[in-house]
C-alpha positions, 0 to 999 in steps of 0.5 A: 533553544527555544527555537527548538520547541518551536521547531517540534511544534510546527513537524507535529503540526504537519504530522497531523495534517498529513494523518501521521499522528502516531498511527499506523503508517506506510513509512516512518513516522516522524511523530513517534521520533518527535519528544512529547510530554503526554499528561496522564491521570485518572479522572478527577485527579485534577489534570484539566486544572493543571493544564489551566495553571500551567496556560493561566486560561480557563479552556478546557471542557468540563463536566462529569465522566469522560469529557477528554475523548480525544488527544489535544496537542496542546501547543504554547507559544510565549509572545513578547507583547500583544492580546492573547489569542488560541488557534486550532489547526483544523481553523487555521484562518480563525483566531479566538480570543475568548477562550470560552470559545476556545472550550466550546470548539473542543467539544464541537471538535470533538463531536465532529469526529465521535459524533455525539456519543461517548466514544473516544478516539486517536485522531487529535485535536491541535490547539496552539495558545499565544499568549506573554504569560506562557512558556514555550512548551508542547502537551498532549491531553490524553483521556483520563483514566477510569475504572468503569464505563458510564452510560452509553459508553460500551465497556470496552471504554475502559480498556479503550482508553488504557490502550490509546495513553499506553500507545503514547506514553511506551514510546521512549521519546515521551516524557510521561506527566503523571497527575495523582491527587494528593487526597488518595493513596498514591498506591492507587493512583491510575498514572503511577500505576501506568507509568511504572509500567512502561518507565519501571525505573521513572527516568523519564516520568514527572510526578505531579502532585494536586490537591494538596490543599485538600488533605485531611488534617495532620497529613502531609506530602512531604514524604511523597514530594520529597521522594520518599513514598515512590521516588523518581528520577525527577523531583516530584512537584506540587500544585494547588489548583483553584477549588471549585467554588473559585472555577464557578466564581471565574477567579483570575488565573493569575491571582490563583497563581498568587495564592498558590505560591503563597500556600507554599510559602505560607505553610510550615510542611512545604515552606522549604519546598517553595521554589520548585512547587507551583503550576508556574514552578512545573511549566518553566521546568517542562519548557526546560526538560523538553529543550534539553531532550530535544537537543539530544534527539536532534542526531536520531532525527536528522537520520530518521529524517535523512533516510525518511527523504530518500524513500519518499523520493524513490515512492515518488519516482515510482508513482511517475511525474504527474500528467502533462498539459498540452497534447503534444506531452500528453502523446510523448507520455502514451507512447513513452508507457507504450514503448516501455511496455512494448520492451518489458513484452519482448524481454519475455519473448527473448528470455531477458524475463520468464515465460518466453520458454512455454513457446518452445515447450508447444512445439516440444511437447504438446505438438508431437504428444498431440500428433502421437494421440492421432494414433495412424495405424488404427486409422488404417485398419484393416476394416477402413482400408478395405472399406476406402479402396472399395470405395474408390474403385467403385463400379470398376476396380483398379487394374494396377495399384489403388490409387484412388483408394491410396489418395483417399487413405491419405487424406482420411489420416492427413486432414486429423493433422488439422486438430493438433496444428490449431491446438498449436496455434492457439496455446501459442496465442495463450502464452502470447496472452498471458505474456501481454497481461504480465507485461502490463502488470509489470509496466509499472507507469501504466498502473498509474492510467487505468484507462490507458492500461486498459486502452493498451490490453485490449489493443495487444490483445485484439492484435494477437487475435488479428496474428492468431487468425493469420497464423491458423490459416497459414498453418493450416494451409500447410497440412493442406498442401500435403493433402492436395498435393501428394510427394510422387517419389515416395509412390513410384516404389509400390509398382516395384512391390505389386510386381514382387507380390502378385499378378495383376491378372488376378481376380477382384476378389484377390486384389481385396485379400488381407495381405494385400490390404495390409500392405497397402495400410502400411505403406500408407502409414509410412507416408503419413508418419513421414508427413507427419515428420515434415509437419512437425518442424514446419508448424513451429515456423509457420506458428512463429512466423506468423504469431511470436516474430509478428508479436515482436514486432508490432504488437501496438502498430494499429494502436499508433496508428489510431493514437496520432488521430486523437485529439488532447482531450482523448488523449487526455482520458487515457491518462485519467489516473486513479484518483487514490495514486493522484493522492497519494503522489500529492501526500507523498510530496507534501511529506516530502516538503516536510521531511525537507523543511525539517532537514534544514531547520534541525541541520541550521539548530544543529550547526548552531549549538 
């Protein structure tokens, strides 16, 4: 069984190293799963000095106010043989074995962290002690409890530390110690108070009494330690600590330890409480407490545990395997990204995944919406159509039909068809754009490589620049062609008209009148709309053609193409990956480590009971 609290004491450890003490974090935390004893107690209530009996060392500081500021985990480890020693966690290479040095580097430790103020904080302090004299046990020292903040300490000291003991000691797997003084009204006592907040029923809360030595004359604490004043679901154990004249005199722990037992057995009110008052008494019974409760937590731990692996392990996959060496995978994982960017880029266009849809919605509505505002027929009034076929004519008028009064109109409607193809091409290259950056923001291998990311995002987008410059002129050529070359058959007809409508012989003058005119501007207007018909549906093919096939295609080709002249270490900055994912890839495979060792030492203590 002790195997057990060993076990706890190496997965706090790791918890630690990995800043998984209970605080905020992205997955569970194996800590808060983990049971612990928290030591709690207001100021001068004796705690240090249960600590001390309990390790039989003089350790911890001391002084006035606030000297605990931060959580010590204080972790014992029972030796068969050998010279007692102490290492904390932040020193794992060094070992103390003079414990005075073990106080200065708590307080060093301490203000490492805090600076030398007289702020607190969460962050805790491993110390584990190998000694003969000590059972297998693990403690949290939490600050003590005040009522009032002393010089350089900001009053919210107060609540401060109310907040940091409750965040430990409202977690069900924490076994509460509660050292009350024996000297005071235990209805005043900082710990009880506390702790029959969050334990109203005290299951899970040993009581400890100090100072018992200290009361006045005629009084007692039979009625506490017997359960009678507040009682507990555990007995209720008492301690007589070393005075301070003993602390200042450096009396052996283990001759207070002596005295102790022989107050007990000594003194008339507690003589038949002996074998459960004492540090050595409180020690064994902790040790004993925290076995059996580890043992029945063992069933939730492998399952936290269980489900804790396969969430790292799916993180992990996530994150991507970290960079290759050699330049040949360095070039395998570029075009590997790119390639699952390239899919991602398709699946849009295809309609697998949104957005491929605002393509048709150009040619379904923004291209003839746009071709509607171009409004023809207030092109051709008849202000501009007598003005263009005057024109035209110049010195001599037409005999028969104005054509090159005809040709100019058209052209003057025509060459407007320019603006809304353009416009077409460019909200096509838009959406091909926008497209490109959710492809990119949903590979998620290139979140991993910044510089590659940014490599690929520039080269599609260069490319699209490349497709919609080709695409405009192609388009564009388009309406071009019908200004240059005008559709003869639909023209043959208006010799027809002129013989129905009038006599060629006619004077100029009759020639410029406005039934005339008018006829001519609606038969140009018909023209038009019919080009404008034809436009319509091959735009969309020239536009898709040139811009979305092109796209589908080869949208990274010319980065290929200057990707195999690169050399490992260029390849190499393109897979420059940001630091914070590098770390976190390399925390998560360290709590992974954890989350496994721990699966197989609590599986192996679990076959074995």
């Amino acid at each position: 069984m002790e195997n057990l609290i060993t076990l706890v004491n190496k997965l706090q450890r790791a918890c630690t190293a990995l800043g998984d003490h209970g605080e905020e974090s992205s997955l569970p935390t194996l800590w808060d799963a983990l049971p612990a004893i928290a030591v709690v107690g207001g100021q001068s209530s004796g705690k240090s000095s249960v600590l001390e009996s309990i390790v039989g060392k003089d350790f911890l500081p001391r002084g006035a106010g606030i000297v605990t500021r931060r959580p010590l985990v204080l972790q014992l480890h029972r030796i068969d043989e050998g010279r007692e020693y102490a290492e904390f966690m932040h020193q794992p290479r060094k070992r103390f074995t003079d414990f005075a040095a073990v106080r200065k580097e708590i307080s060093d430790e301490t203000d490492r962290e805090t600076g030398r103020t007289k702020q607190i904080s969460t962050v805790p302090i491993h110390l584990s002690i190998f000694s003969p004299n000590v059972v297998n046990l693990t403690l949290v020292d939490l600050p003590g409890l005040t009522k009032v903040a002393v010089d350089g300490q900001p009053e919210s000291i107060v609540q401060d530390i109310e907040n940091m003991v409750r965040s430990y000691i409202e977690k069900p797997n924490c076994i509460i110690l509660a050292i009350s003084p024996a000297n005071q009204d235990l209805a005043t006592s900082d710990a009880i108070k506390i702790s029959r907040e969050v334990d109203p029923k005290g299951e899970r809360t040993f009581g400890v009494l100090t100072k018992i030595d200290l009361m006045d004359k005629g009084t007692d604490a039979v009625d506490i330690l017997e359960g009678r004043s507040y009682k507990l679901r555990f007995p209720w154990i008492g301690v007589v600590n070393r005075s301070q004249a003993d602390i200042n005199k450096s009396v052996d722990m283990i001759a207070a330890r002596r005295r102790e037992r022989e107050y007990f057995a000594t003194s008339p009110e507690y003589r038949h409480l002996t074998d459960r008052m004492g540090s050595e008494h409180l020690g064994k019974m902790l040790s004993k407490h925290l076995e059996t409760v580890i043992k029945s937590r063992i069933p939730g731990l492998q399952s936290l545990i269980n489900k804790t692996i396969t969430e790292l392990e799916a993180e992990l996959n996530r994150l991507g395997k970290p960079i290759a060496s050699d330049a040949g995978g360095k070039l395998y994982a570029i075009m590997e990204i790119c390639r699952t960017f390239d899919q991602i880029f398709k699946e849009h266009l295809d309609g697998v995944r949104p957005g491929g849809d605002k393509i048709y919605s150009v040619f379904d509505n923004q291209l003839p919406a746009a071709l509607k505002r171009l409004q023809f027929d207030k092109h051709l009034s008849m202000e501009n159509v007598r003005k263009l076929i005057t024109e035209a004519d110049g010195y001599q008028p037409h005999l028969i039909a104005p054509e090159q009064g005809y040709r100019r109109l058209i052209e003057f409607s025509l060459v407007t068809i320019r603006g809304p193809a353009e416009a077409a091409v460019d909200a096509v290259h838009a959406i091909l754009k926008d497209l490109t950056h959710k492809a990119i923001g949903e590979t998620m291998e290139l979140k991993q490589y910044p510089t590659l990311r940014s490599e690929v995002a520039n080269a599609a987008i260069e490319s699209l620049d490349r497709m919609r410059e080709e695409s405009k002129k192609a388009t564009l050529q388009l309406v071009d062609m019908e200004i240059g070359y005008l559709t003869v058959e639909y023209f043959r007809k208006l010799p027809q008209d002129i013989e129905k409508g009038g006599n060629p012989t006619h004077s100029v003058f009759d020639r410029y009148n406005d039934s005339y005119l008018r006829r001519v501007g609606t038969n140009v207007l018909s023209y038009v709309n019919m080009v404008c018909a034809s436009l319509r549906n091959s735009i969309p093919k020239s536009v898709v053609y040139c811009q979305v096939r092109e796209a589908k295609r080869g949208l990274l080709d010319h980065f290929f193409t200057e990707l195999g002249k690169k050399e490992s270490k260029q390849l190499g900055k393109l897979l420059d990956e940001d630091p914070a994912i590098m770390q976190r890839r390399s925390n998560l495979a360290k709590r992974l480590e954890l989350y496994r060792s721990a699966q197989e030492e609590i599986d192996a203590v679990a076959w074995s009971k």
